[in-house]
Residue frames relative to the residue before (quaternion, step in Angstrom):
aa qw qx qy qz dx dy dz
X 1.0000 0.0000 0.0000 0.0000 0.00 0.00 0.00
X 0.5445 -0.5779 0.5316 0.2949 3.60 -1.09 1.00
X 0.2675 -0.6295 0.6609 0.3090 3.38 -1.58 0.68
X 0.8350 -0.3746 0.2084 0.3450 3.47 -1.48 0.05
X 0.5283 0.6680 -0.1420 0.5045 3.27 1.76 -1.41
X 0.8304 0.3542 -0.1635 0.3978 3.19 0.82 -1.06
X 0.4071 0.6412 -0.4397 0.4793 3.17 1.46 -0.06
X 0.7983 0.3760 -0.2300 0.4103 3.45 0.39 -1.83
X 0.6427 0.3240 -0.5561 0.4157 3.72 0.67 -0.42
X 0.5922 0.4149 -0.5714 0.3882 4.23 0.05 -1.11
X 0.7761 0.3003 -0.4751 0.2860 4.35 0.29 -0.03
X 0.4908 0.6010 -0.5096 0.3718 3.14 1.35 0.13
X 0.6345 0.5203 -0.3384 0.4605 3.69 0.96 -0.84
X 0.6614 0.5232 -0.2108 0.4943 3.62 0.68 -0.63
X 0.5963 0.4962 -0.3055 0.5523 3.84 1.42 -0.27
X 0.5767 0.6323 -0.2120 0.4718 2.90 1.42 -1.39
X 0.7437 0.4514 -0.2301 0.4361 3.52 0.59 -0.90
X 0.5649 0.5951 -0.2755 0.5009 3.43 1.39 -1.06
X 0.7026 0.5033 -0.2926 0.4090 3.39 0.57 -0.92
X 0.5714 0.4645 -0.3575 0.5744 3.73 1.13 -1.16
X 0.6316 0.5475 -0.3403 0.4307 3.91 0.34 -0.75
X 0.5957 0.4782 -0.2773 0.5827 4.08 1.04 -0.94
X 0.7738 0.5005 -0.2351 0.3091 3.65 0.61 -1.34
X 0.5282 0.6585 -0.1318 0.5197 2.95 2.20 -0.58
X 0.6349 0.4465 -0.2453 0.5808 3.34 1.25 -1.03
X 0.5832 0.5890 -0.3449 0.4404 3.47 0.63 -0.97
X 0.4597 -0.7087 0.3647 0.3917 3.60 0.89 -0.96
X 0.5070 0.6262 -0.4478 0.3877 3.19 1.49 0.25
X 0.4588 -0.6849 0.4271 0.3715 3.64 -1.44 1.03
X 0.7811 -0.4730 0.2438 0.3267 2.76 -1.54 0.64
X 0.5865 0.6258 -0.3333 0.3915 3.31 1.24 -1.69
X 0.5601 0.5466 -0.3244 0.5312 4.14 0.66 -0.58
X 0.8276 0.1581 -0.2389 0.4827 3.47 0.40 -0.89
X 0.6342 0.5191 -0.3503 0.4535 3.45 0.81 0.71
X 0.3302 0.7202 -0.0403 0.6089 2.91 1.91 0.11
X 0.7646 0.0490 -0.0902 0.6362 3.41 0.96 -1.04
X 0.4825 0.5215 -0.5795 0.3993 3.56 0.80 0.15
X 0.6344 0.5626 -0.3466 0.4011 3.59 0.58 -1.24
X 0.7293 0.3873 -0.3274 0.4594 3.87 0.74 -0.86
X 0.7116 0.4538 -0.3408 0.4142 3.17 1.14 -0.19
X 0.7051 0.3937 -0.3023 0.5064 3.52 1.33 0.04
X 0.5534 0.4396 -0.4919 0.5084 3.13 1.40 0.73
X 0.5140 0.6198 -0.3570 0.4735 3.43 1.08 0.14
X 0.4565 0.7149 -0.1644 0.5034 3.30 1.27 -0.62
X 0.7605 0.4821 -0.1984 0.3871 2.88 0.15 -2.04
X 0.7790 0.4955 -0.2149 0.3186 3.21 1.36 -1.58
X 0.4982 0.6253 -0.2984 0.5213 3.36 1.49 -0.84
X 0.9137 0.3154 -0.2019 0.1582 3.77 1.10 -0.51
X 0.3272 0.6571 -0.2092 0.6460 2.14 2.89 0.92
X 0.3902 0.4809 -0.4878 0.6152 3.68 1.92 -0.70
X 0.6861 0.5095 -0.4183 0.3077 3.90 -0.49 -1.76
X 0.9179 0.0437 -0.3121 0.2413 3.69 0.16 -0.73
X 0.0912 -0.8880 0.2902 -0.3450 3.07 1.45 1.20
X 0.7707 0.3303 0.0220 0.5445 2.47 0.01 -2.37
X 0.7688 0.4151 -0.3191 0.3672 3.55 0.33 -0.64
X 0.4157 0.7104 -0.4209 0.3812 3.92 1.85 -0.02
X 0.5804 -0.5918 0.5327 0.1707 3.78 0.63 -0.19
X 0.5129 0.7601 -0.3692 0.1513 3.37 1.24 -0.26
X 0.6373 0.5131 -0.2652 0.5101 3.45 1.21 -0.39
X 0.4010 0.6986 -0.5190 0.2861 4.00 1.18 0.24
X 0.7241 0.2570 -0.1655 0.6182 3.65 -1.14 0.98
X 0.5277 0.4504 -0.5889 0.4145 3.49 -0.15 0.24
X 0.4767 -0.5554 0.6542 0.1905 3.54 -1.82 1.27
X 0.2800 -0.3585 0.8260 0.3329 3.55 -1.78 -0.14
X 0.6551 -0.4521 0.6007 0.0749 2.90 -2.07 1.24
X 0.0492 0.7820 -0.6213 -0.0039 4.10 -0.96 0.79
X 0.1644 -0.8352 0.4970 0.1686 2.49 -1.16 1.17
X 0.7501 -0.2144 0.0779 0.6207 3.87 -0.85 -0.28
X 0.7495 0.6033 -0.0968 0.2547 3.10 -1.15 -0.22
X 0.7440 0.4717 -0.0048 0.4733 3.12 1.04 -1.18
X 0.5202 -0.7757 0.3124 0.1733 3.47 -0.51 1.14
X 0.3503 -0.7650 0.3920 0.3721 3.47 -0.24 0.21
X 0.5305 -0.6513 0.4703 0.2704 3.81 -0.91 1.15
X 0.4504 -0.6968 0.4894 0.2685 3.61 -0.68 1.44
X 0.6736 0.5744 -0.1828 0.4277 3.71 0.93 -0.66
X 0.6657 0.6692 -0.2943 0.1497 2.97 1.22 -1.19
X 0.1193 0.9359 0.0011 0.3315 3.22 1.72 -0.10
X 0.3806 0.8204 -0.4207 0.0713 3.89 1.41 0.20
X 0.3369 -0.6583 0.6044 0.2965 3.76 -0.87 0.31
X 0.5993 -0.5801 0.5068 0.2181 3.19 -0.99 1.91
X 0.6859 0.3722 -0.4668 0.4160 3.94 0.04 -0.87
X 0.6450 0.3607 -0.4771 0.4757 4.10 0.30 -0.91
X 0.6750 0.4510 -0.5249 0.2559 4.11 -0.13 -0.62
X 0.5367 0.5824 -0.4124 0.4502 3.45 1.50 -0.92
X 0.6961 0.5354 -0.3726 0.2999 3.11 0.35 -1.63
X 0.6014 0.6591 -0.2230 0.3927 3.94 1.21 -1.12
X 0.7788 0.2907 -0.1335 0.5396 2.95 0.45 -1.89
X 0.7687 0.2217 -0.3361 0.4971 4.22 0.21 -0.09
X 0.2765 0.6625 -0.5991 0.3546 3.60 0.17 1.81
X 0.5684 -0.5694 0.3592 0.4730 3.92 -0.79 0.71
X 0.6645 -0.4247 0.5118 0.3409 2.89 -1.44 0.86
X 0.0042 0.7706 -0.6303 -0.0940 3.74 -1.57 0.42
X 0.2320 -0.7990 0.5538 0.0325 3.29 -0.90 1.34
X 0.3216 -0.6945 0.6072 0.2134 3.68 -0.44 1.31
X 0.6932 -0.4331 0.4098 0.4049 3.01 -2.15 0.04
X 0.2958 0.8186 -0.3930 0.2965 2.91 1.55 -1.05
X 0.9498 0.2946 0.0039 0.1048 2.63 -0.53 -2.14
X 0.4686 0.6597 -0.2203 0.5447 3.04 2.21 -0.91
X 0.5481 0.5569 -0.4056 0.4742 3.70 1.13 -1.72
X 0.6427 0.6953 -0.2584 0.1917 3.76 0.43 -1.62
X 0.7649 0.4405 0.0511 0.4672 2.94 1.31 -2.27
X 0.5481 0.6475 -0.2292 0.4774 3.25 1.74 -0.22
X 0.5310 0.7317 -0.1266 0.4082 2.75 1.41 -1.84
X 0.8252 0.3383 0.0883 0.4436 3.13 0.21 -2.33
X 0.5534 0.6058 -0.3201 0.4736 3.42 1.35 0.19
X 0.7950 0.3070 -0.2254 0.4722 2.77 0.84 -1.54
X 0.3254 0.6774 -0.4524 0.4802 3.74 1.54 -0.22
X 0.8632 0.2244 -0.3459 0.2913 3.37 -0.31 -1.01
X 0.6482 0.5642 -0.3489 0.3738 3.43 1.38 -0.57
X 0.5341 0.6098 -0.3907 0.4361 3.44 1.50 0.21
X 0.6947 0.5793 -0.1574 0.3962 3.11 1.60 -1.05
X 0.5872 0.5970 -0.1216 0.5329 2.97 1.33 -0.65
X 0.5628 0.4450 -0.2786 0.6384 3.85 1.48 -0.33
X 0.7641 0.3660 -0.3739 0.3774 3.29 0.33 -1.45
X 0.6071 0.5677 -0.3796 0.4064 4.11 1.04 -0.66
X 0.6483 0.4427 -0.3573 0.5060 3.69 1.01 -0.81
X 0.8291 0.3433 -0.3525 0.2656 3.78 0.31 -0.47
């Protein structure tokens, strides 16, 4: 059974295809509408490399910046073992992010046919 993600990217790819098929009827060549699938599944790609990113921890243990003047934060304080413990946990990949990479995969490999034929 499909997960949810996979439902929406196999219809994103399948919209994707419909649309080159309309763009076709319309009279536009294919190579144009293959063309924008590809920019749009390289967008994709990128939106699904931002998604697991954000979820990498990358910003654990970092100080705010003082300037003169300014007291030091009683708290401010991180024990090296919890940033470690934070920042060297398994990678996590949202639905999000999979839905994305699916998405933009199968985009470009549509795009990429419709430009060669």
């Amino acid at each position: 059974m499909q997960k949810n993600w996979q439902r929406w990217g196999t219809g994103v790819i399948a919209l994707g295809i419909l649309v080159a098929l309309v763009m076709r009827v319309l009279g536009r060549p294919l190579m144009e509408s293959g063309n924008l699938l590809f920019m749009v599944g390289l967008v994709l790609l990128v939106v699904g490399a931002i998604l697991i990113l954000v979820r990498g921890h990358l910003f654990t243990g970092w100080r705010h910046r003082r300037r003169k003047g300014m007291d030091a934060l009683p708290g401010e304080k991180v024990d090296v073992h919890d940033v470690a413990t934070v920042k060297n946990s398994p990678i996590r990949v949202t639905a999000g992010a999979r839905f994305s990479l699916l998405s933009g995969t199968g985009l470009i490999v549509v795009g990429i046919i419709l430009t060669l034929i």
